[in-house]
C-alpha positions in Angstrom: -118.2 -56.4 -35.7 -117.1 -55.1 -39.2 -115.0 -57.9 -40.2 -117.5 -60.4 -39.9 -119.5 -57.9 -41.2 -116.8 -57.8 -44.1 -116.7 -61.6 -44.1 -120.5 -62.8 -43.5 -122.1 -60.1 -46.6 -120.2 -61.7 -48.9 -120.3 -65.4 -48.3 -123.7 -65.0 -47.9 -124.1 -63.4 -51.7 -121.9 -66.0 -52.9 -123.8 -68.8 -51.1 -127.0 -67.1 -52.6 -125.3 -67.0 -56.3 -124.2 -70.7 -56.3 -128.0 -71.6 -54.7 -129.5 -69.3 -57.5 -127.5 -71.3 -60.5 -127.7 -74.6 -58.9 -131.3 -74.3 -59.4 -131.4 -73.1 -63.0 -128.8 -76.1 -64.2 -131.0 -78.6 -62.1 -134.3 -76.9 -64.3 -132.2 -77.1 -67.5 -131.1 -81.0 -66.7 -135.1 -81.6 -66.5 -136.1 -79.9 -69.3 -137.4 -76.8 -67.9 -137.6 -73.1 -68.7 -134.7 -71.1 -67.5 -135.9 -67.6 -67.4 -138.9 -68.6 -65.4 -141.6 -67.7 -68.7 -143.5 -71.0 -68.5 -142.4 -72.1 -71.7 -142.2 -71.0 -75.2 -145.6 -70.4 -75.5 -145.3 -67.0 -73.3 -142.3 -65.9 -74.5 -142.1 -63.0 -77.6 -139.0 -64.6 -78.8 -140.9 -68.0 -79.3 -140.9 -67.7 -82.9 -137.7 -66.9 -83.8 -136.3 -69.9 -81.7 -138.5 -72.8 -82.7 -137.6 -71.5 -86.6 -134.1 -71.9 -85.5 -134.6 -75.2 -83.8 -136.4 -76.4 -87.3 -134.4 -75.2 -89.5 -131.5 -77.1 -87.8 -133.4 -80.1 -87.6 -134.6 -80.0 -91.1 -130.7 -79.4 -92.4 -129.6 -82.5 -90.6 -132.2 -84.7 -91.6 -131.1 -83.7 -94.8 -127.4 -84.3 -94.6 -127.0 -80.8 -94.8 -125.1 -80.6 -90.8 -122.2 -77.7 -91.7 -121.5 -77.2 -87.9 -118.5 -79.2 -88.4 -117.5 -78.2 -91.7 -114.9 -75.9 -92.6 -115.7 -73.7 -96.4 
């Protein structure tokens, strides 16, 4: 009884952390939240990432892209 004991508690965590990221990269694929919030709208970090997003967006619409670039 306590080797399958041994044996079944862990395949079944495993199983359950494979299930558990499964699901958030099939979210992610689709466009979804991650953490669960709903969106950015009920998130407190909201801000800070959309001023992120923008100012990356507006850089490379200006030519200004350094990601690649070494200084």
């Amino acid at each position: 009884m306590g080797i399958t004991l041994t044996i079944f508690i862990p395949v079944v965590l495993l199983a359950y952390a494979i299930w558990l990221v499964a699901g958030m990269v099939r979210r992610r694929r689709r466009g979804e939240s991650v953490c669960g919030c709903g969106g950015c709208a009920g998130c407190p970090m909201a801000e800070g990432c959309r001023l992120a997003k923008k100012q990356e967006q507006d850089a490379a619409a200006a030519g200004n892209d350094t990601k690649g670039e070494k200084e």
